[in-house]
N, C-alpha and C positions, 0 to 999 in steps of 0.2 A: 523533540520528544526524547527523554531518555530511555536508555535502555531497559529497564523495569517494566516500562508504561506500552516501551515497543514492544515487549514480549508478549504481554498482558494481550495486547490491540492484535498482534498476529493470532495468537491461540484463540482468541473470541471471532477475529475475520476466517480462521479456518474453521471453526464449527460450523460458523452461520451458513461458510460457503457447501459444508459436507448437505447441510439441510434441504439446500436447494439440488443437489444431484452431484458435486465437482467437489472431486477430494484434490486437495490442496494440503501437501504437510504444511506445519504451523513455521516451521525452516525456510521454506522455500517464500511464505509468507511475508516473515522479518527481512529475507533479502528483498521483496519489491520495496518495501518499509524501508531499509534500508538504504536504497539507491533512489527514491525518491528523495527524503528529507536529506540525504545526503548531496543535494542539487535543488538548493531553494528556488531557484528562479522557477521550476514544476509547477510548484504551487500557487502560479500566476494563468497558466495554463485550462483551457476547459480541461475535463477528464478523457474524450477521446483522442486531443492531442497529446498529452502524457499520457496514457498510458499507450501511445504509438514509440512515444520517444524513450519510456522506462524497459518497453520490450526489444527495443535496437540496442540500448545501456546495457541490458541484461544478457542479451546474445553474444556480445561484444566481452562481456567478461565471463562467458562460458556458463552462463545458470541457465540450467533447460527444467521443465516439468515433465513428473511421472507423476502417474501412468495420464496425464494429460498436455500435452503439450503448451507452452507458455507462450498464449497470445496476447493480444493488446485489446482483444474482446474478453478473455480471463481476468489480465491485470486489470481491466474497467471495472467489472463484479469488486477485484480488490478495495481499489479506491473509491468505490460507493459505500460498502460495506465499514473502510474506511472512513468516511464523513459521517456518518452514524456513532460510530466510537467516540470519536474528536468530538463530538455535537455534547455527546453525553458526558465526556470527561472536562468539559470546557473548555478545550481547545481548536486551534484554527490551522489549516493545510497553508493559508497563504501567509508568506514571508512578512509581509506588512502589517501583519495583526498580530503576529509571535510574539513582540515583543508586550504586548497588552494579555499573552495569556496567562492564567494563573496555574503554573505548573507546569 
C-alpha cells in the first residue's frame, strides 16, 4: 500500500473506530498500518494472531495509545476495519495476492 492510500485507510479506520466508542488518532493508526505491511509474512496470519504479534512489534518499538491503551483486541477492530477498506479499494492484506493487486 503506498503512502497516500495509507494515510487515506488510517483516517477512514480512525473515524469508523471513533463511531463505535474508541478514539484512536489517525497517527497512531498508520503506525499499526505501518508495521504490519511493513512485515509481509502478517498477512498470512488469522487476525488475532497478528494483531497479538503487531502489539509485542509495537511495544517493542515504544508506540503506546492514548488515552487508550494498545491492545491486540484494539489492533484487531484495526485490522478488521482494515479489510473493509482493502475490500473496497481492491486490495488484498495477503503477500500472495499483492502482486495481482491493482494499485
Amino acid at each position: 500500500m503506498d503512502e497516500a492510500l495509507m494515510d487515506e485507510c488510517a483516517g477512514w479506520i480512525a473515524a469508523q473506530l471513533e463511531e463505535e466508542g474508541h478514539f484512536l488518532d489517525p497517527g497512531l493508526v498508520y503506525a499499526i498500518l505501518e508495521h504490519e505491511w511493513g512485515h509481509p509474512a502478517l498477512g498470512r496470519l488469522p487476525h488475532d494472531r497478528m494483531a497479538t504479534e503487531l502489539e509485542a512489534s509495537l511495544a517493542a518499538a515504544g508506540v503506546t495509545g492514548y488515552p487508550q491503551p494498545l491492545s491486540a483486541g484494539l489492533i484487531g477492530l484495526v485490522l478488521s476495519w482494515e479489510d473493509d477498506f482493502l475490500s473496497f479499494a481492491g486490495l488484498s492484506r495477503n503477500p500472495a495476492a499483492r502482486s495481482q493487486d491493482h494499485g
